[in-house]
N, C-alpha and C positions, 0 to 999 in steps of 0.2 A: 504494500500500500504506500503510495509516495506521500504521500501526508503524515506518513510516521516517519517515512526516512527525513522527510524535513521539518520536523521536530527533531530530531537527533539532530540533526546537520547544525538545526540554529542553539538546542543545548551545550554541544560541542563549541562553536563558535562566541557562543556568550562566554562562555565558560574560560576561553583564550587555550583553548585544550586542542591535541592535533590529535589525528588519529592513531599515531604512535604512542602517542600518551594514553589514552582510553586503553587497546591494546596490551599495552604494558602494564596496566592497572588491572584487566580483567586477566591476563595472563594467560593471553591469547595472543596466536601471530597478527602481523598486520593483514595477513590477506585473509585468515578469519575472521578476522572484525567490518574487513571489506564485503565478503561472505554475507554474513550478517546483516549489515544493509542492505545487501542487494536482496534477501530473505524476502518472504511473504509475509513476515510477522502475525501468522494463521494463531499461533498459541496468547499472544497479545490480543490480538480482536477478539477469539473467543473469551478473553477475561473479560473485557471489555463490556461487550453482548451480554456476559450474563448477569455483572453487576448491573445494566440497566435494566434488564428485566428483572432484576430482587429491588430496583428502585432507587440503586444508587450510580455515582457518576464519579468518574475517575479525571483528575487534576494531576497538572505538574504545575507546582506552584514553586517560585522563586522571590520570597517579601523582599530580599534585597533588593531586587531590579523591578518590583511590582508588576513582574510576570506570573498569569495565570491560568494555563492553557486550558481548556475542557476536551478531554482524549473523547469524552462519550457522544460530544456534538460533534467532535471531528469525523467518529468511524457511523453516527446517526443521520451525514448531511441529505438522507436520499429516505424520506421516510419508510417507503414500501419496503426499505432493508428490518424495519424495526420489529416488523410480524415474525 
């Protein structure tokens, strides 16, 4: 889903973090974290989907930078996805 990879992309970039950095952090090579984005993020949406249908909504929140992203209106932008 390209709306998650760019969430990571602008997490990453606020952050002043490269992706050798994140990598190295998760302790994984670079081209598995490359991997990784390029992923279907299938296990992420179904978190997603299901906390909206128990009624709740998933945030990346950053009070530092008064960033506050809503992940559940991101992966809900199309409603007939929501049945």
């Amino acid at each position: 889903m390209e709306e998650i990879r760019f969430i990571i992309q602008m997490l990453q970039q606020s952050a002043g973090k490269t992706s050798s950095d994140i990598a190295k952090h998760l302790k994984i090579t670079g081209s598995a974290y490359t991997q990784y984005l390029n992923g279907s993020f299938a296990a992420l949406i179904r978190f997603i989907k299901i906390a909206k249908f128990c009624g709740y909504s998933i945030h990346i929140v950053n009070e530092e930078k008064s960033i506050n992203i809503d992940l559940t209106n991101l992966i809900y932008k199309d409603k007939n996805d929501c049945e």
